[in-house]
LOKE-902875 format. One record per residue (C-alpha): residue in one letter; x, y, z. Coordinates in Angstrom, 3 decimals, always signed. Last residue first. Example, Ala and Ser with C-alpha at 12.3 -4.5 7.8 and 13.67 -1.06 7.14 Angstrom:
<sites>
(s; (+13.670; -1.060; +7.140))
(a; (+12.300; -4.500; +7.800))
</sites>
This chain:
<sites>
(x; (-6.233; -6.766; +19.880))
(x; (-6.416; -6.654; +16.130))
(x; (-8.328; -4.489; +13.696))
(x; (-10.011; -5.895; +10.650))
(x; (-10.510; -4.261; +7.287))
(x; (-12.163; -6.423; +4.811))
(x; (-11.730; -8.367; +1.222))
(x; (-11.671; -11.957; +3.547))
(x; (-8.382; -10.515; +4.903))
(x; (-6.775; -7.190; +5.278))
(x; (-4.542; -6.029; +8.606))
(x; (-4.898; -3.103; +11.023))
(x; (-2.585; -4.013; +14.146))
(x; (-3.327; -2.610; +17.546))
(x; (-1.315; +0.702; +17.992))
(x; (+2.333; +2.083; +17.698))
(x; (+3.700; +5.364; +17.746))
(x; (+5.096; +7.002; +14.926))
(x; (+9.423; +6.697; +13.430))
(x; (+9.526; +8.782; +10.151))
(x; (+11.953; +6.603; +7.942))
(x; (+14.177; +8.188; +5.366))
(x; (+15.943; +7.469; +1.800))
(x; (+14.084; +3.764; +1.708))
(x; (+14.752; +2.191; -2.022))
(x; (+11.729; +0.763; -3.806))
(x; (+10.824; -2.433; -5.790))
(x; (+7.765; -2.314; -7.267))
(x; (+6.062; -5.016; -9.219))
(x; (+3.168; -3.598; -11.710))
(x; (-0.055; -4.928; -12.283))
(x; (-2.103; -5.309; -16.149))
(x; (+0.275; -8.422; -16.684))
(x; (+3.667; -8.394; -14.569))
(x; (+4.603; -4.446; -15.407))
(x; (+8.120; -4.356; -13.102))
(x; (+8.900; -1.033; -11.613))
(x; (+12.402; -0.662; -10.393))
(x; (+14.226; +1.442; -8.040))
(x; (+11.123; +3.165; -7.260))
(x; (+11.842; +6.121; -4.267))
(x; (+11.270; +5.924; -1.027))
(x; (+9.676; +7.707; +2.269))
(x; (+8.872; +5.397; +4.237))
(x; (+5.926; +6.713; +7.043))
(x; (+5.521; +4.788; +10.621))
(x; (+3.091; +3.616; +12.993))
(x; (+1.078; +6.439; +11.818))
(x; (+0.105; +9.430; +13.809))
(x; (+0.784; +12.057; +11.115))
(x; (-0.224; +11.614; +8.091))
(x; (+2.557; +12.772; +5.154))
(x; (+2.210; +13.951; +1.892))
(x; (+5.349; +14.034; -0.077))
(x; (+6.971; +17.425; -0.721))
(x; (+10.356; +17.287; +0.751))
(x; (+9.755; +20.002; +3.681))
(x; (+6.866; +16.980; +4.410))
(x; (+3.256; +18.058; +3.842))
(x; (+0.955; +17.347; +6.560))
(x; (-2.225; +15.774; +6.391))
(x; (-5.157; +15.650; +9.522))
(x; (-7.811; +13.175; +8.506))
(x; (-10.114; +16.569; +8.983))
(x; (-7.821; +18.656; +6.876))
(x; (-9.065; +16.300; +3.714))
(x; (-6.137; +14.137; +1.770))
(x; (-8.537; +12.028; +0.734))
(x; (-12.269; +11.358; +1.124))
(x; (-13.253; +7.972; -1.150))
(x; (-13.974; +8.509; -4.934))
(x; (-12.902; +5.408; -5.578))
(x; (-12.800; +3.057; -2.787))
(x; (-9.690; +1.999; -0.643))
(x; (-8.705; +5.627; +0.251))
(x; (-11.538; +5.922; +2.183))
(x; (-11.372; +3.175; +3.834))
(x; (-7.505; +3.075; +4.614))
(x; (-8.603; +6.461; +6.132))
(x; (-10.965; +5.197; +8.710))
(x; (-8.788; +2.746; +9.802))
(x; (-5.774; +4.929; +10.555))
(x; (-6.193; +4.114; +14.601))
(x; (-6.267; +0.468; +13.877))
(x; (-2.843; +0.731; +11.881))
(x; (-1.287; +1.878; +9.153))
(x; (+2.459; +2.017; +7.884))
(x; (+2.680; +5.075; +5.384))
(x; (+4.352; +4.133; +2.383))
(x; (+5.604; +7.884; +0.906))
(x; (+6.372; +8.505; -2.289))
(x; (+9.393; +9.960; -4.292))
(x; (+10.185; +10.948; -7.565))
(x; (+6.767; +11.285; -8.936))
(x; (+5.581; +8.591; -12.233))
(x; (+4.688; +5.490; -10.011))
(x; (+2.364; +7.700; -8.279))
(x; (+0.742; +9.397; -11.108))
(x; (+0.369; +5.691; -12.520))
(x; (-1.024; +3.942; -9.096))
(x; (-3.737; +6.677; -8.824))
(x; (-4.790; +6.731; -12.148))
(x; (-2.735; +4.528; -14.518))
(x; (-0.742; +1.759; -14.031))
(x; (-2.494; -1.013; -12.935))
(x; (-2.886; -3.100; -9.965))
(x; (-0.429; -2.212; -7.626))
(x; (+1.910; -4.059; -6.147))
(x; (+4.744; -3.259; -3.556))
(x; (+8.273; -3.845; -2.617))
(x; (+10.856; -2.668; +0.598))
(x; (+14.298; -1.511; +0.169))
(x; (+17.167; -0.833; +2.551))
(x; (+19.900; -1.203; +0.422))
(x; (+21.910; -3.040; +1.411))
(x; (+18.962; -3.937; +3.913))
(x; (+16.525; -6.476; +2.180))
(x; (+13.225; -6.466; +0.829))
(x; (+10.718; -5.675; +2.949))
(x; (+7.196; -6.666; +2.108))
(x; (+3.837; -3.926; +1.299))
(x; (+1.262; -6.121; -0.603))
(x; (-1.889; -4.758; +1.624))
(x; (-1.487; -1.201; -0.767))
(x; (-4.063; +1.342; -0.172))
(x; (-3.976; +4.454; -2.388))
(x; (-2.832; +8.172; -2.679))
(x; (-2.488; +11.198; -5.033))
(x; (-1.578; +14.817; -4.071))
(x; (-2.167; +17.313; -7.029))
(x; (-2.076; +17.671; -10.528))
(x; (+2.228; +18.038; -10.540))
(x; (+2.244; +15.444; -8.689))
(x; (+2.853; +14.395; -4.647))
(x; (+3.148; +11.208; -3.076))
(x; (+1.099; +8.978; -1.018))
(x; (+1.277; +5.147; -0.393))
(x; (-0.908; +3.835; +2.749))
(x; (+0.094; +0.771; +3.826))
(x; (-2.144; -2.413; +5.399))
(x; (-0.991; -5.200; +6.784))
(x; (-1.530; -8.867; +5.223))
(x; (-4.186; -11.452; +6.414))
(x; (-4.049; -14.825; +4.276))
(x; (-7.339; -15.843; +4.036))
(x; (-8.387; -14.025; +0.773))
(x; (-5.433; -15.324; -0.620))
(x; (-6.607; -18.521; -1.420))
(x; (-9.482; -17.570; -2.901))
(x; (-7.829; -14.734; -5.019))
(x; (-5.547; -17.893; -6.038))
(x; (-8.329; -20.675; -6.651))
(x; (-10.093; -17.878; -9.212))
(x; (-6.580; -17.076; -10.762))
(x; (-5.823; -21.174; -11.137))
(x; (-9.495; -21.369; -13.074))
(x; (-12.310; -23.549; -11.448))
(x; (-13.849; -26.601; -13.159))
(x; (-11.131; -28.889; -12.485))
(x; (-11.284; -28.478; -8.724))
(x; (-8.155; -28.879; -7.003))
(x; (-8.282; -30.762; -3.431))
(x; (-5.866; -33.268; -4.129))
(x; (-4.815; -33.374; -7.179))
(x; (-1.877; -36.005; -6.247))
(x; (+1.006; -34.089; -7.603))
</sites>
């Protein structure tokens, strides 16, 4: 490797949040239902996986509060958001954001999950494996159902913000 380009006086983590700051990702909403309540958070590491079985992966960074009481129910939902969800991938993004209020308009599936209607579409899954990689986890999830939405202008994540596209 030439070096080209790496500085010797920044970590490899600091270079890689850097570096994928610029690279735009969707944005999911994951929901599910617990015996304390309904939890929820942002994921913008949502990928497919493959089709036999149809199964799609996630991150999230640790495994307690919201991610841990997610990762512990039997299913979730990964709600595919766009520009018209915006509002609610902010709130769930922060802690201590609105969630699950009547005014974003929740539904609960006959299977229990929480479900927003209007999405592009809603997975509902459950983990096939959860990976701890450090202080994160690696999901990999199997797709039981999809709930088809209609589509709007793409909501992706880059530079640590929201942006809608045209």
């Amino acid at each position: 490797m030439s070096g080209e380009g790496v500085d010797a006086g920044v970590s490899v983590a600091e270079q890689f949040k850097a570096a994928f700051r610029e690279h735009p990702a969707g944005i999911a909403l994951i929901t599910a239902t617990t015996p304390e309540g309904p939890v929820g958070l942002t994921a913008s590491s949502v990928a497919s996986v493959g089709l036999d079985p149809v199964a799609l992966t996630f991150s999230v960074t640790r495994a307690t509060g919201s991610a841990g009481a997610l990762l512990s129910a039997d299913t979730f939902l990964v709600h595919l958001l766009d520009a018209r969800q915006l509002a609610v991938a902010e709130q769930f993004a922060v802690s201590g954001g609105e969630r699950f209020t009547e005014a974003q308009g929740w539904q609960t599936l006959p299977t229990g999950e929480p479900h927003l209607p209007g999405v592009r579409a809603a997975l509902r899954c459950r983990a096939l494996q959860v990976t701890p990689v450090g202080a994160s986890s690696a999901v990999i999830a199997e797709v039981l159902d999809v709930i088809e939405g209609d589509s709007g202008a793409a909501l992706i994540y880059i530079d640590r913000s929201f942006r809608v596209l045209s």
